[in-house]
FINUMI-693320 format. One record per residue (C-alpha): x, y, z; residue number from 1. Coordinates in Angstrom, 1 decimal, decimal comma, always signed. Layout:
BEGIN
<pt xx="X" yy="Y" zz="Z" i="NUM"/>
...
This chain:
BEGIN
<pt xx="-123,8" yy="-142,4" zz="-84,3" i="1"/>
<pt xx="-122,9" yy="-143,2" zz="-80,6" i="2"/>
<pt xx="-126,4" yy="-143,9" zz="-78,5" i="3"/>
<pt xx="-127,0" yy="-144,5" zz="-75,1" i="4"/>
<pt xx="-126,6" yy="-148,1" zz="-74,3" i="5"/>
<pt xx="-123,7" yy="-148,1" zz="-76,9" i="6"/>
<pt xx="-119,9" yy="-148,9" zz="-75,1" i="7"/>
<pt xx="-118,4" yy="-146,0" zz="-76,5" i="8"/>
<pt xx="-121,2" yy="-143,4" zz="-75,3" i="9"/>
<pt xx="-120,4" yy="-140,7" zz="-72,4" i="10"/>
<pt xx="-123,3" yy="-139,1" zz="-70,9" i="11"/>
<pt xx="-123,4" yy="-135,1" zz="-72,3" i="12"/>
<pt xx="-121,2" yy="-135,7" zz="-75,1" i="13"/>
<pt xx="-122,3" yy="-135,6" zz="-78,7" i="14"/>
<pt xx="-120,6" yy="-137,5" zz="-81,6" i="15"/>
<pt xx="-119,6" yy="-135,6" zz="-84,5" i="16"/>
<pt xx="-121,5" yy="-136,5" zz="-87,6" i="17"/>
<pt xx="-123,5" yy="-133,6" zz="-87,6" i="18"/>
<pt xx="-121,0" yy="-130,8" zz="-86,7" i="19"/>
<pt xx="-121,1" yy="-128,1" zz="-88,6" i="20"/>
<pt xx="-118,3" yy="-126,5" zz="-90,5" i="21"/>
<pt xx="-117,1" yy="-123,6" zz="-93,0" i="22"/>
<pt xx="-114,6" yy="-124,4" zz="-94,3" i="23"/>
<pt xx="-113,4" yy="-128,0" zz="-96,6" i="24"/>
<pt xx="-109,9" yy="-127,6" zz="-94,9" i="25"/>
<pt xx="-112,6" yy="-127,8" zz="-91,7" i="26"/>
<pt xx="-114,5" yy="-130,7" zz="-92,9" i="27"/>
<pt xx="-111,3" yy="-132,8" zz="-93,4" i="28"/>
<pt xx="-109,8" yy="-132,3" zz="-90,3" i="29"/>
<pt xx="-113,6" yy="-133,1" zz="-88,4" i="30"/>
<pt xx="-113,7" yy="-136,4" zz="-91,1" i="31"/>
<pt xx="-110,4" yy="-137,2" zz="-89,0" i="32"/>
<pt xx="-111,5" yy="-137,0" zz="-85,5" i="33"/>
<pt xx="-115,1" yy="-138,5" zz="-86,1" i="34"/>
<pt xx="-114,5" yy="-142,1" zz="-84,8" i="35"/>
<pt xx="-111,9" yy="-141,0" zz="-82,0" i="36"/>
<pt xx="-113,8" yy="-138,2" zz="-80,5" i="37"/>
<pt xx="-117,1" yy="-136,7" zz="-79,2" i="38"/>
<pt xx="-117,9" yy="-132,9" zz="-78,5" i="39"/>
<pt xx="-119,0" yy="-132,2" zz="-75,2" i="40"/>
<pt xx="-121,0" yy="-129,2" zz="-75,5" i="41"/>
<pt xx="-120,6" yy="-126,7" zz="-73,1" i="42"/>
<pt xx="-124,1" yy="-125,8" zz="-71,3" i="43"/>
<pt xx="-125,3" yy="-122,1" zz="-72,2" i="44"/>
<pt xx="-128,4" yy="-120,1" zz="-70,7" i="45"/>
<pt xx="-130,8" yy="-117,5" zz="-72,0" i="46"/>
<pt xx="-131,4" yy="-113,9" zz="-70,8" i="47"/>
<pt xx="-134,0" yy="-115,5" zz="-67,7" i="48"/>
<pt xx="-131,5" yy="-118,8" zz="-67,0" i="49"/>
<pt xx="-132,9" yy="-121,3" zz="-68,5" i="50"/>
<pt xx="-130,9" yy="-123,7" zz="-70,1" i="51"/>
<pt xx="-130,7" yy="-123,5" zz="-74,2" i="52"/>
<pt xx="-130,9" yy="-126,9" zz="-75,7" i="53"/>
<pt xx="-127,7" yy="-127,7" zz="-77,9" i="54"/>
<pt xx="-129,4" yy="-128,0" zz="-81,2" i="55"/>
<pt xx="-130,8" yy="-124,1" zz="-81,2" i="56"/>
<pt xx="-127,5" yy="-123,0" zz="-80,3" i="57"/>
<pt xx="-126,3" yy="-121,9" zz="-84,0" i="58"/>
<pt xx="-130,1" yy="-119,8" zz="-83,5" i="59"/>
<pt xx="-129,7" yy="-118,3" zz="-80,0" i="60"/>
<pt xx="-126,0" yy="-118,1" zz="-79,9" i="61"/>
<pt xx="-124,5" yy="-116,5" zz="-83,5" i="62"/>
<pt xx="-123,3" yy="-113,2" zz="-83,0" i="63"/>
<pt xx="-122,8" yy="-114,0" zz="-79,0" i="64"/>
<pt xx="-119,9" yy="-112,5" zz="-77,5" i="65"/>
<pt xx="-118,6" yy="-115,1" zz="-74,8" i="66"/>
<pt xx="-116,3" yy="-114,7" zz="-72,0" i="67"/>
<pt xx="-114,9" yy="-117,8" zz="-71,1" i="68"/>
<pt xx="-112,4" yy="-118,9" zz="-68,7" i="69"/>
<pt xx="-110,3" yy="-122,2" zz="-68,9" i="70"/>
<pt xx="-107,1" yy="-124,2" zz="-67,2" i="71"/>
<pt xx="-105,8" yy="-126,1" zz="-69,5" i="72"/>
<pt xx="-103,2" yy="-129,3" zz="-67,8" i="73"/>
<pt xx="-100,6" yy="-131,5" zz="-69,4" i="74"/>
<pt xx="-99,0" yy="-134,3" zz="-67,8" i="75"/>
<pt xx="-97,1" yy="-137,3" zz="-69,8" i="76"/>
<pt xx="-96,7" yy="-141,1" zz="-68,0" i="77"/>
<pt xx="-95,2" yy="-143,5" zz="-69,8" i="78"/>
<pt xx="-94,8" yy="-141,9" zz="-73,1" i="79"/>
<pt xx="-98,4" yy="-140,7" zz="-73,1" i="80"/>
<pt xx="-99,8" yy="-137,4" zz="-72,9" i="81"/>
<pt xx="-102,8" yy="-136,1" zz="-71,1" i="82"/>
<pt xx="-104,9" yy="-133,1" zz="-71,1" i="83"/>
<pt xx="-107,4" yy="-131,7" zz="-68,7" i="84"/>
<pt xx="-109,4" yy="-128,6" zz="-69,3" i="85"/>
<pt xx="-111,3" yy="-126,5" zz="-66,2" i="86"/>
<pt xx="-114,1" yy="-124,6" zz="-67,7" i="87"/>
């Protein structure tokens, strides 16, 4: 598990040791990405704005209906690709 202080820790990210998942087709593809990637969760509010912590989400959130807007960006350099999302 990445921790503050650690090299490979961004602030607001989360590893993914803990995800959870439906599926064993799920769980080895998430087995895959746990030491190259980190979730960055993104921030959700209640009904009076107030900021729902990340571990009650599956409690608040199931059965949410979300509408979500995103730009997604590609560029390649040098034979290496890049994405950027805009939530």
């Amino acid at each position: 598990m990445t921790k503050k202080g650690d090299a490979d820790f961004v602030e607001g990210t989360v590893d993914l040791d803990n995800w959870p998942v439906h599926s064993s087709a799920a769980e080895e593809e998430l087995n895959n990405m746990k030491n190259g990637y980190h979730a960055m969760p993104l921030p959700a509010y209640d009904t009076n704005d107030q900021l729902i912590d990340t571990a009650s989400y599956p409690q608040w959130l199931k059965g949410a209906i979300v509408d979500m807007h995103f730009i997604l960006s590609h560029s390649a350099f040098n034979g290496k690709d890049t994405y950027m999302a805009d939530l």
